[in-house]
SEDOSE-501638 format. One line per field, with one value per residue (C-alpha): residue in one letter; x, y, z; residue number from 1. Coordinates in pm, whole numbers, plus 50000, padded with zeros to 5 digits. Each point is the difference from the previous one (the first is absolute). Layout:
// SEDOSE-501638
resn (a:...)
X (X:...)
Y (Y:...)
Z (Z:...)
resi (NUM:...)
END
This chain:
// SEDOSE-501638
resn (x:x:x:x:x:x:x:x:x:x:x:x:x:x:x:x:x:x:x:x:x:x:x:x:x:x:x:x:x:x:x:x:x:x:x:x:x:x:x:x:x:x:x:x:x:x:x:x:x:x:x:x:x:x:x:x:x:x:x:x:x:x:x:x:x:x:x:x:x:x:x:x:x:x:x:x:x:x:x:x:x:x:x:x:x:x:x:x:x:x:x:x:x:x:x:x:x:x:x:x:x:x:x:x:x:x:x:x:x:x:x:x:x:x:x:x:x:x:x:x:x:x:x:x:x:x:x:x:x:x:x:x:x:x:x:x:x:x:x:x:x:x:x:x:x:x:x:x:x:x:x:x:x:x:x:x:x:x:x:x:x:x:x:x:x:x:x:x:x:x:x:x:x:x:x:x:x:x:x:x:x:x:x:x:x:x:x:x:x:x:x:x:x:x:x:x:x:x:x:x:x:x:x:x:x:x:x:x:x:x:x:x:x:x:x:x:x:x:x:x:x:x:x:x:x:x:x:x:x:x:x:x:x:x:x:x:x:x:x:x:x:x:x:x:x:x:x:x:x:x:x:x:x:x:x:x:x:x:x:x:x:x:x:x:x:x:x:x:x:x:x:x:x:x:x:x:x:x:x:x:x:x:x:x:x:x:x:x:x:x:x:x:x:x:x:x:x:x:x:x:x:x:x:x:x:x:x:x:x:x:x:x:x:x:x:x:x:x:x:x:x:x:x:x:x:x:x:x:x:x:x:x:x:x:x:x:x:x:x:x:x:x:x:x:x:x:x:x:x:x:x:x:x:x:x:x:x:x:x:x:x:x:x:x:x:x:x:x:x:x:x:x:x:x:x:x)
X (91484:50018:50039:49865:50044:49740:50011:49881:49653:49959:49645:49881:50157:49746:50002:49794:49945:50154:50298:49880:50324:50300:50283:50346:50354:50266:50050:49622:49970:49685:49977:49614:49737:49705:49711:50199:49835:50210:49861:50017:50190:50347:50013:49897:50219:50309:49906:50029:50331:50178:50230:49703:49840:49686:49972:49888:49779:49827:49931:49856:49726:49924:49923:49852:49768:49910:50209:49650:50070:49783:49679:49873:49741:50154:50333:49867:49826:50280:50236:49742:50010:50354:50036:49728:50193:50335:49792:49912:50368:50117:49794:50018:50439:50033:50317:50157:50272:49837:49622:50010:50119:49806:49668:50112:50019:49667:49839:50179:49829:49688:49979:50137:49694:49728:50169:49949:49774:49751:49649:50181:50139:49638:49883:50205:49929:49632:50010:50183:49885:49922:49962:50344:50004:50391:50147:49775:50301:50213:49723:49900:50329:50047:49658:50042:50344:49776:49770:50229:50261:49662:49892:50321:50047:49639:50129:50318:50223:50366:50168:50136:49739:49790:50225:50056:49598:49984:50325:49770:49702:50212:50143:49742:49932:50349:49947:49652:49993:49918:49777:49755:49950:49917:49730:49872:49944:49872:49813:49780:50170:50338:50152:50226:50376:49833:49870:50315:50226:49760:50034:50386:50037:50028:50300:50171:49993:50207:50240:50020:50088:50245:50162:50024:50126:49749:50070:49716:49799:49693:49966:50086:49754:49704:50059:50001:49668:49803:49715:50027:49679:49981:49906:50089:49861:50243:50269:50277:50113:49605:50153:49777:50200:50122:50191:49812:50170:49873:49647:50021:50091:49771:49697:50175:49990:49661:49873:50157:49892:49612:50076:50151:49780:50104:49896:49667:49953:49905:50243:49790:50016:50253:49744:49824:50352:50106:49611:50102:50377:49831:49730:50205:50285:49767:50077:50388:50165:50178:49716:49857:50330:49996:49656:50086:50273:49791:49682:49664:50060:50381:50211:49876:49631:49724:49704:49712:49885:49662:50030:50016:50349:50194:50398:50294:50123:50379:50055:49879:49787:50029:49696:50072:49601:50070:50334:50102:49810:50098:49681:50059:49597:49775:49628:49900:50230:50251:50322:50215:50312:50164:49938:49854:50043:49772:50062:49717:49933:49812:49595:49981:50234:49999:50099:49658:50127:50289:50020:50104:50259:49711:49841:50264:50114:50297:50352:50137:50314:50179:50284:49672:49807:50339:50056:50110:49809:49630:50078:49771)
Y (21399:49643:50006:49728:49940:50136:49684:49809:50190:50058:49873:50311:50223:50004:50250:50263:49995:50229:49786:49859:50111:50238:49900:50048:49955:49740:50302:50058:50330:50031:50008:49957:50094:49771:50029:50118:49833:49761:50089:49682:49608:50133:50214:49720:49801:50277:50110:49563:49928:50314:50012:50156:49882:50032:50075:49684:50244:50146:49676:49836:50340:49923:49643:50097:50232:49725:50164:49879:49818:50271:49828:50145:50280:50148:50007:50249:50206:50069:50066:50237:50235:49931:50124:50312:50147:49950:50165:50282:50128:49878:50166:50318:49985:49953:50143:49765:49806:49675:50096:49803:49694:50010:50030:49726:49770:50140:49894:49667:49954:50077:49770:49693:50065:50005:49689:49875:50196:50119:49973:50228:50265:50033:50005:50254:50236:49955:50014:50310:50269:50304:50221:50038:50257:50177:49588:50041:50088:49706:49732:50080:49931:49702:49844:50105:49810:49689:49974:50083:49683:49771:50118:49990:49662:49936:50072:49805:50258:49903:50080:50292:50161:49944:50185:50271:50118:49924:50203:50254:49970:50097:50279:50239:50201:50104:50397:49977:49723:50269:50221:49677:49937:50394:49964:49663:50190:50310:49930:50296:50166:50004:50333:50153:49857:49680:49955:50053:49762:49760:50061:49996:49708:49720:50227:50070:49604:49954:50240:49911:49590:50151:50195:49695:49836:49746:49896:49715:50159:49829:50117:50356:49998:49869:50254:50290:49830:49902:50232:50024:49826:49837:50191:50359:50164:49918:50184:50163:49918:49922:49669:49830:49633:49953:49717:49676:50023:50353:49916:49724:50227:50248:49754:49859:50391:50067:49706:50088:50322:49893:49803:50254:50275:50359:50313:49866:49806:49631:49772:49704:49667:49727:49878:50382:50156:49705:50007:50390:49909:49786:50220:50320:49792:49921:49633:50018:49683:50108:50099:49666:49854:50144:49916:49631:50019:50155:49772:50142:50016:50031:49975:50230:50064:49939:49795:49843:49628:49867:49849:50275:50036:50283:49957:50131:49884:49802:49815:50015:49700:49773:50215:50358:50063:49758:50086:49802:50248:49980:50047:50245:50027:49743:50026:50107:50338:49837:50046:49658:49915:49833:50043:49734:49931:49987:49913:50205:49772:49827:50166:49970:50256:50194:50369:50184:50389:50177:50072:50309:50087:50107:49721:49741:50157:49793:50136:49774:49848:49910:49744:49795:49979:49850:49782:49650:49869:50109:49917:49802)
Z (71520:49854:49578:49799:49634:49781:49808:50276:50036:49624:50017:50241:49672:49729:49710:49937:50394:50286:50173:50346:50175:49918:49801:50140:49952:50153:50266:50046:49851:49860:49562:49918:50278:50032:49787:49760:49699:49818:49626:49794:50036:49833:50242:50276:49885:50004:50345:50123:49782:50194:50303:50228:50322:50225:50365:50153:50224:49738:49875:50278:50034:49636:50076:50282:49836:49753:49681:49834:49677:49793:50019:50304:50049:50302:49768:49759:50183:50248:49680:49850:50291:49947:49637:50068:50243:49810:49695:50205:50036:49691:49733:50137:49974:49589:50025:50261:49806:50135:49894:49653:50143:50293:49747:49810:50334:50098:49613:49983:50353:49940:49664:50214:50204:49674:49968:50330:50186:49699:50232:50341:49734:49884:50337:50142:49677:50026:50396:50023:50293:49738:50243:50092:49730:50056:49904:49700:49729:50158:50002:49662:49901:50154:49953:49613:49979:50208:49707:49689:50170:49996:49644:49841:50154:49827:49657:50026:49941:50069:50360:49932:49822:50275:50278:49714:50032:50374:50069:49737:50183:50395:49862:49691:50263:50122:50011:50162:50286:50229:49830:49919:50374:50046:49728:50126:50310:49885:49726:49802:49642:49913:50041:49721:50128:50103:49645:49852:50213:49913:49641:50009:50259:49731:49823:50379:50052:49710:50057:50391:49862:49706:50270:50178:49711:49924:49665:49938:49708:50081:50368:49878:49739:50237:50237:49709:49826:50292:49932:49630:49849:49704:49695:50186:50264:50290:50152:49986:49688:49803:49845:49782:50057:50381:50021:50167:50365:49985:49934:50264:50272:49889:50039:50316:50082:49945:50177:50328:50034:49977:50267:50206:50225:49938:50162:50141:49640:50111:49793:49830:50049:49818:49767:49924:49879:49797:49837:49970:49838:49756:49919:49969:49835:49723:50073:49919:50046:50304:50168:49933:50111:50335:50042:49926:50254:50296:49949:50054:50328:50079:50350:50264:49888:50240:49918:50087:49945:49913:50353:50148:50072:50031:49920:49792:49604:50095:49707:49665:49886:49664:49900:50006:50169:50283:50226:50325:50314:50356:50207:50280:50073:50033:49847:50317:49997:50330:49885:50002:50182:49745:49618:49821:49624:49755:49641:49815:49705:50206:49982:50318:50062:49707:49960:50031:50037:50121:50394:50168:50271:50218:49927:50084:50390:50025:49999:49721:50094:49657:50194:50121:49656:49869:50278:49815:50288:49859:49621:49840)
resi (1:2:3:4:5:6:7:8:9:10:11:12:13:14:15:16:17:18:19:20:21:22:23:24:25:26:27:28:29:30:31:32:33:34:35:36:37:38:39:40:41:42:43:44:45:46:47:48:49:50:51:52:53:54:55:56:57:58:59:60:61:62:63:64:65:66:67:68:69:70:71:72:73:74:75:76:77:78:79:80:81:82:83:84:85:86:87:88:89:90:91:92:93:94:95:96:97:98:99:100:101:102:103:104:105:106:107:108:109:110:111:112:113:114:115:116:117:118:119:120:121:122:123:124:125:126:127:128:129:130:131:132:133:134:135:136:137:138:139:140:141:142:143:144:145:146:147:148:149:150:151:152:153:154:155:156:157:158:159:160:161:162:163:164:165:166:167:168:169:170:171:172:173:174:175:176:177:178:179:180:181:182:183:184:185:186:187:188:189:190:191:192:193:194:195:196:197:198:199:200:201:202:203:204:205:206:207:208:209:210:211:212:213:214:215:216:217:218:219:220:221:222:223:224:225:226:227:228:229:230:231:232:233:234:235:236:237:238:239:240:241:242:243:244:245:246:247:248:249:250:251:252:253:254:255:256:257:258:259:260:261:262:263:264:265:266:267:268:269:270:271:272:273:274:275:276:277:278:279:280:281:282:283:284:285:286:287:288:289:290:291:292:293:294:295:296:297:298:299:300:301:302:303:304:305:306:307:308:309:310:311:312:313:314:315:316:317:318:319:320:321:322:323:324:325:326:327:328:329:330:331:332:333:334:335:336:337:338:339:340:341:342:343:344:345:346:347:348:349:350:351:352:353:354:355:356:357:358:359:360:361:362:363:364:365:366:367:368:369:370:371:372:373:374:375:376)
END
């Protein structure tokens, strides 16, 4: 094994981002494992100004591999995968003595990405195979903290106060991960016990992150409030005032699971469950908010152009009616090879209707219809 100073690849170390290669000492014993996420620049710069090295090795796969400078396609998707499997063990172990920290990676991760990657977290939310119906109390977890990093981000609230809702959102359903994916599949009434974990999950959250000693008020109280409603009528507690991160996770909530198929119930459609949001919201700000965010037709949604078109929503548009669509199907119904871009403002190839999977017959491939190679 042949060490290098860390200082000397410094630029493959960026914060909020899992480290390319493992950190090790002047003997080569290994201190930080890679993709451990390095949480914020202090902590960058800490790691670079220490007496720590790299294993050339390691380095030369990372290079090798591309260690993509964050603006790649293939890059996110990869590290999605990445974080949903480390998600999968880690919210089911609140009592580890690593689980807080390992959260708090995990949310300053995922708001790095809003940042960076706003258009493929959308995509992969609205994209999601619901009928994989035992991951549904994970995904919903995830794809909740997805959307409350972008919307937080949205209303310029300060760093910290964005990982507190989206380390919130991954973990207000602590006690009932499991039982979530059991209904999902399922489906039908709620029996008795079910009923009442339900009720008493918000208060078993808190107590699960006190135990773990979690002592940012904020997080604790969004994960207590996050079905209260304003003016009473929510649970557990009936408050008549939730505090604002609660009612943004609630709506965040809410949103998600229209979208998600349950028990033979056919989710709806990105723009359907935001119209529903709004509509059952009775227009509250954050409901408009998220709408904003999304566009009419977000990330991930299938449409149809007035050419005839078939293709998928990848980026959102200056216009929230008229989003950037790779074609996959040509006016013809053959499927294409390659995508091809289309930027909807154009009348030519307007929006004209929402398409269906069935429809469309092409495996969508989400590393191609980021390809920097077909942007527009």
């Amino acid at each position: 094994m042949k060490l290098v100073p860390i200082q000397q690849v410094g630029g493959h170390i960026k914060a909020a981002e899992p480290l390319p290669f493992g950190v090790r000492d002047a003997e080569g014993k290994l201190l930080l494992a890679k993709g451990q996420v390095v949480p914020n620049e202090q902590m960058r710069e800490a790691l670079l100004n220490r007496g720590v090295f790299v294993d050339l090795d390691e380095l030369k796969d990372a290079t090798r591999r591309g260690n993509d400078d964050g603006s790649g396609g293939e890059d996110f998707f990869a590290r999605w995968e990445a974080l949903q499997t480390r998600l999968t063990v880690l919210l089911r172990a609140p009592q580890e003595p690593l689980f807080l920290p390992r959260v708090r990676e995990c949310a300053a991760q995922l708001c790095a990405w809003a940042e960076r990657f706003a258009d493929q977290l959308l995509y992969v939310v609205i994209q999601h195979d619901h009928s994989r119906h035992e991951v549904y109390g994970l995904a919903h977890l995830l794809h909740s903290a997805a959307l409350c990093a972008l919307l937080s981000r949205r209303l310029g609230w300060p760093s910290q106060r964005q990982r507190s809702l989206v380390g919130a959102a991954l973990t207000m359903n602590l006690s009932i991960i499991d039982l979530q994916g059991r209904l999902a599949s399922r489906g039908g009434r709620l029996l008795p016990p079910q009923r009442a974990a339900i009720a008493r999950h918000p208060d078993e959250a808190l107590a699960l992150l006190q135990a773990a000693g979690l002592d940012d008020a904020e997080w604790l109280q969004a994960v207590a409030q996050h079905h209260e409603v304003p003016g009473g009528g929510g649970y557990p507690q009936g408050m008549a005032a939730p505090i604002e991160a609660a009612q943004l996770l609630r709506l965040v909530d809410i949103f998600l699971a229209k979208l998600a198929s349950r028990g033979g119930r056919a989710g709806l459609s990105a723009p359907q469950a935001a119209k529903a949001l709004y509509t059952g919201a009775g227009g509250h700000a954050m409901a408009a908010l998220l709408i904003k965010e999304l566009g009419m037709y977000p990330p991930g949604t299938l449409v149809k152009l007035a050419s005839g078109e078939l293709g998928v929503a990848v980026r959102r548009g200056t216009a929230g009616t008229a989003p950037l669509v790779s074609v996959v199907m040509n006016r013809h119904g053959d499927a294409l090879g390659t995508p091809v871009r289309r930027d909807t403002a154009s009348p030519e190839y307007a929006v004209v209707g929402l398409a269906t999977a069935q429809a469309l017959r092409v495996k969508l491939s989400p590393h191609q219809l980021y390809d920097r190679r077909y942007e527009a």
